[in-house]
N, C-alpha and C positions, 0 to 999 in steps of 0.2 A: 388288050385290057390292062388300065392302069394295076399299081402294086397295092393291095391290102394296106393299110394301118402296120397289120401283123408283121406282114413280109420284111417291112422296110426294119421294124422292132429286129425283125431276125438277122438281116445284114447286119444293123447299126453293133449285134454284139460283138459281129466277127473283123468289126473295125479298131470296136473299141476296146474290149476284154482283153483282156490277160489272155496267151496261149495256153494257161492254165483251169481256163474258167471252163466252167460245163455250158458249151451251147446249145439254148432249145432245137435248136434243128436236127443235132446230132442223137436227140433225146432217145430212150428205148419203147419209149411210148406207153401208151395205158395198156390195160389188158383189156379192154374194148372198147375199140378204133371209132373216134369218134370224127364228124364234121370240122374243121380249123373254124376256129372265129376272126371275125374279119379285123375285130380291133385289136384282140387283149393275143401274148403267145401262151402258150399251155403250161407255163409257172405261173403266170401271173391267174390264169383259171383257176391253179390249183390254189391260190394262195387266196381267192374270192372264197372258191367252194369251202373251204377252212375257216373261213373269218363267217362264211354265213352258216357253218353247220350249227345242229343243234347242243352239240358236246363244248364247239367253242364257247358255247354263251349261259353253261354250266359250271365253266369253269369259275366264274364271280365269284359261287359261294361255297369253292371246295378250299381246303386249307392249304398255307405255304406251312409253316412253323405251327403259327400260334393257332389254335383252336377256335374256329370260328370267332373270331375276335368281335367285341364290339365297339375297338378303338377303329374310324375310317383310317385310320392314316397306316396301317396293317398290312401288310404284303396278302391279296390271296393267289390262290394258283392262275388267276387272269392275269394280274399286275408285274407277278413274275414274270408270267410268259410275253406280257407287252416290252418288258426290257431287256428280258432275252432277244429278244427280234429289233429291240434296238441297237442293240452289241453289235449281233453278228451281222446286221446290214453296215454296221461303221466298219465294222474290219472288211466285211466282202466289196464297200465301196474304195476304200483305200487301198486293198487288194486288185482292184478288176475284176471283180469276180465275179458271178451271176448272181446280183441282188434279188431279182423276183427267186429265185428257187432259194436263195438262202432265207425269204420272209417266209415263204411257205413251208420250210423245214421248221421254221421258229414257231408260226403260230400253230402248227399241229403237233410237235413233238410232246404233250404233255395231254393230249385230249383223252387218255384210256384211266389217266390217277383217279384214285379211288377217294371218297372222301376222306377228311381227316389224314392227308398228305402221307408220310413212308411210314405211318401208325399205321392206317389203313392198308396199307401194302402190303405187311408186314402181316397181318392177319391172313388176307385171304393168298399169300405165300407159305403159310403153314398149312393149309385147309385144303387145298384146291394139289389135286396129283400134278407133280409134274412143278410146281409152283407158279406164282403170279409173277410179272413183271411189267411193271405198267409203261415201257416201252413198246412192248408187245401186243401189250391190252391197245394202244393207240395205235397200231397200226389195222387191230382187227376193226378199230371203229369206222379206220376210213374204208377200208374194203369191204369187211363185210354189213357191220350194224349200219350204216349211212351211206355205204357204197358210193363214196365221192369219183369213183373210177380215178384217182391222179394216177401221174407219172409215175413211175419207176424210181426216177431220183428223187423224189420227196418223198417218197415210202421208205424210202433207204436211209434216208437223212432221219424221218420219224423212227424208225427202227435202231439207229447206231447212233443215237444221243445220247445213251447212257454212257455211262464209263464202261471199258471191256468189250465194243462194239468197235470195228474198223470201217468208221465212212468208205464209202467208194467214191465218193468227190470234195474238194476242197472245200465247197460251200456247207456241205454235212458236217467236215470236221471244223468249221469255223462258229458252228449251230453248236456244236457238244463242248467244245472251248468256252462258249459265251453263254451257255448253261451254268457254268460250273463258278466262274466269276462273278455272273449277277446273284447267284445266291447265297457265294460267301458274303460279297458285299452288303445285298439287302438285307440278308437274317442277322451279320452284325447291328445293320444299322437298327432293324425294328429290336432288336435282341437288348440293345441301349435303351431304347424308346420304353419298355417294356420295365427295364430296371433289373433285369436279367444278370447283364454283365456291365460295369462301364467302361470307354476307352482304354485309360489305364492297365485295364486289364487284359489286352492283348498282347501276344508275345512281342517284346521289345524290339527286335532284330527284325522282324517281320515287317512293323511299324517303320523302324529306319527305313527299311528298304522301300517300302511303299508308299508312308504317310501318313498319318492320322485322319488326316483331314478325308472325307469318304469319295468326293469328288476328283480327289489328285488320286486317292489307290485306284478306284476303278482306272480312271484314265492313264495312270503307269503301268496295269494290267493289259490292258487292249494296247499301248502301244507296246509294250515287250511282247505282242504275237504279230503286230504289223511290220514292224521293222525288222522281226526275226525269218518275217515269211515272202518278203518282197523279191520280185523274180524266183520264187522257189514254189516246185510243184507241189511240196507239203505246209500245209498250214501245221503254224506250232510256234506256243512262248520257248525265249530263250531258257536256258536250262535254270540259270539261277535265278530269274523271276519263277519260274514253274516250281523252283525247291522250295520258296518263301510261299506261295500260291498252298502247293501243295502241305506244308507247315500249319499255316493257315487254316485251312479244310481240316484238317482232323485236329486241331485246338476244338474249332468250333463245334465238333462231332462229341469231341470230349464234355465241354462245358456248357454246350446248348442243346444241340439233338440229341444229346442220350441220356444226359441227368441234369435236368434244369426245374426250375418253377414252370420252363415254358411247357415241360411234359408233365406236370400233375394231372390233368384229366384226362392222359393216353391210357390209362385204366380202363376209364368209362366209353372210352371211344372203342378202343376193341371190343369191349364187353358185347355194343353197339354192334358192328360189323357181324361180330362171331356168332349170336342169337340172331341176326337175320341171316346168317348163313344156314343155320339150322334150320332155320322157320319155315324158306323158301327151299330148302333141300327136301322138307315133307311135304308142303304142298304139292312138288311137281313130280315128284315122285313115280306117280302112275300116269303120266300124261308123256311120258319119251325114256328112252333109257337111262341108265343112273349116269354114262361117261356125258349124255347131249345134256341130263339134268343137270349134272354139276356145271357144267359150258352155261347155259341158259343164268343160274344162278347170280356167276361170275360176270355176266355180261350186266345183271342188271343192278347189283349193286355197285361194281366198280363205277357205274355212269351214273349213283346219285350224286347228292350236294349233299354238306353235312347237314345242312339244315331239314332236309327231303329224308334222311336216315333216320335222325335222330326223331323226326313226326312220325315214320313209321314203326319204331320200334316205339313210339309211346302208344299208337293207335294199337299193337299187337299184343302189347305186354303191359301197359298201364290201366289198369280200371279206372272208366269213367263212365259221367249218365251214360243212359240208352239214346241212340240218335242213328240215323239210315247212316249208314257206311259206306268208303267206297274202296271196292274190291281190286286186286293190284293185277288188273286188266291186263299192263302191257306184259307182265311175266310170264300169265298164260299164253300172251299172240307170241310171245318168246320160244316157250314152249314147243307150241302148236305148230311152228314156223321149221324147228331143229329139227324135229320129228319128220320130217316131209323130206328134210334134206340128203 
């Protein structure tokens, strides 16, 4: 019998990759062993089952920065995550490295964020025992709430893209590198766009070393990890672009994520979160115990959109005419579901 589509996929890596790259064949597999597809290999399934779940296509209307914006040209947590997975497939192709598993680290590493982006985080981190962490939270969407069954290494790689997380493969740590890059880059850029900060007002030294220009920093970012990682079994920018890198990042923490115009209605957005945390902690109360009730809670608010939050928290807490309602169905089958388990 001729070779699969697949099979030939699976030599062509062990020709072409890097001795470093993660080969699908070597992979540690699902946790339930599924039929091989004849065309696609088992990154490239997972990076489908990703791209068609229903958290990917939630992501449109959750926040990067700015607060449900109604400027289009606005980073949200989708547009992020699409040049995230731009990045790291440019360094994992220049690399050799295994492209499909570094897309599907990309496009699921953000599927579990809460609305109203590390605001929302930050709330049901204070709430919730044990705290929140929406690395976490996206790993339980793909196993448990959508049960995508993937690999092992793109759970790992969804799991170890925060900062303080150690990848077990190069292509995960190429995923949490090009995390960290697209969103200095983009929350400057919309952060200008906004009238926030302007150029100028970037640390100077940073600027020399990078560029002004938005297209040359990024692009001297990603090449200070390619040419610092070539024939090396670890992915990593050279130390003094990673000292300007890392310079960068916490200006930006300073004058945009933690005291800016861009957070005046992080007020309202917790206020938000923290009353449907309430809400939904009495409803289900008596319908599963208080540690599966809080678990249910968490699952179903970290998985709205702001827009989907902020409707219900006017349907629950805003007076308006009388009109049929509709009752928050899927929290109960949430519920009803933990309970059994």
């Amino acid at each position: 019998m001729s070779e699969t589509i697949r099979e030939q996929l699976e030599q062509r890596e062990h020709k072409f990759l890097s001795e470093f790259a993660t080969k699908v064949d070597q992979s540690a597999g699902r946790k339930y062993p599924e039929e091989k597809d004849v065309l696609r290999t088992d990154f490239q399934r997972d990076r489908d089952r990703i791209l068609h779940s229903k958290a990917f296509r939630r992501l449109k209307h959750k926040t990067q920065v700015f607060l449900s914006p109604f400027d289009d040209h606005f980073r949200t947590r989708l547009t992020h995550t699409l040049e995230v997975s731009q990045i790291a497939r440019t360094i994992a192709r220049s690399l050799s490295l295994n492209e499909d598993l570094t897309e599907a680290i990309a496009l699921g590493h953000d599927l579990g964020h809460t609305p109203f982006g590390h605001c929302g985080e930050g709330v049901l981190n204070e709430l919730v025992n044990g705290g929140f962490f929406h690395n976490l939270q996206s790993v339980r969407v793909v196993e448990v709430l959508e049960n995508l069954n993937l690999c092992q290494e793109t759970i790992d790689g969804i799991r170890t893209h925060s900062w303080g997380f150690k990848p077990l493969t190069p292509e995960a740590k190429a995923v949490q590198l090009a995390d960290k890059i697209a969103y200095i880059n983009h929350d400057i850029e919309d952060s200008i766009r906004a009238g926030v900060i302007s150029e100028s007002d970037l640390p100077k030294d940073c600027i020399k070393y990078f560029s002004s220009d938005p297209s040359a920093r990024l692009s001297k970012m990603i090449n200070e990890i390619v040419y610092n990682s070539i024939n090396k079994p670890e992915v990593s920018m050279s130390d003094e672009a990673w000292e300007y890198t890392t310079k960068l990042r916490s200006w930006m923490f300073e004058n945009v994520y933690m005291e800016s115009p861009a957070k005046l209605e992080e007020g309202k957005a917790r206020h938000v979160v923290r009353e449907l945390y309430y809400l939904y902690m009495d409803m289900v109360k008596d319908l599963c115990s208080a540690d599966k009730a809080q678990r249910v809670v968490v699952d179903y608010i970290s998985g709205m959109t702001d827009r989907y939050a902020i409707e219900r928290f006017k349907r629950n807490f805003i007076p308006e005419g009388f009109k049929n309602s509709t009752k928050d169905d899927f929290l109960f089958k949430l519920a009803t579901m933990a309970e059994k388990v």
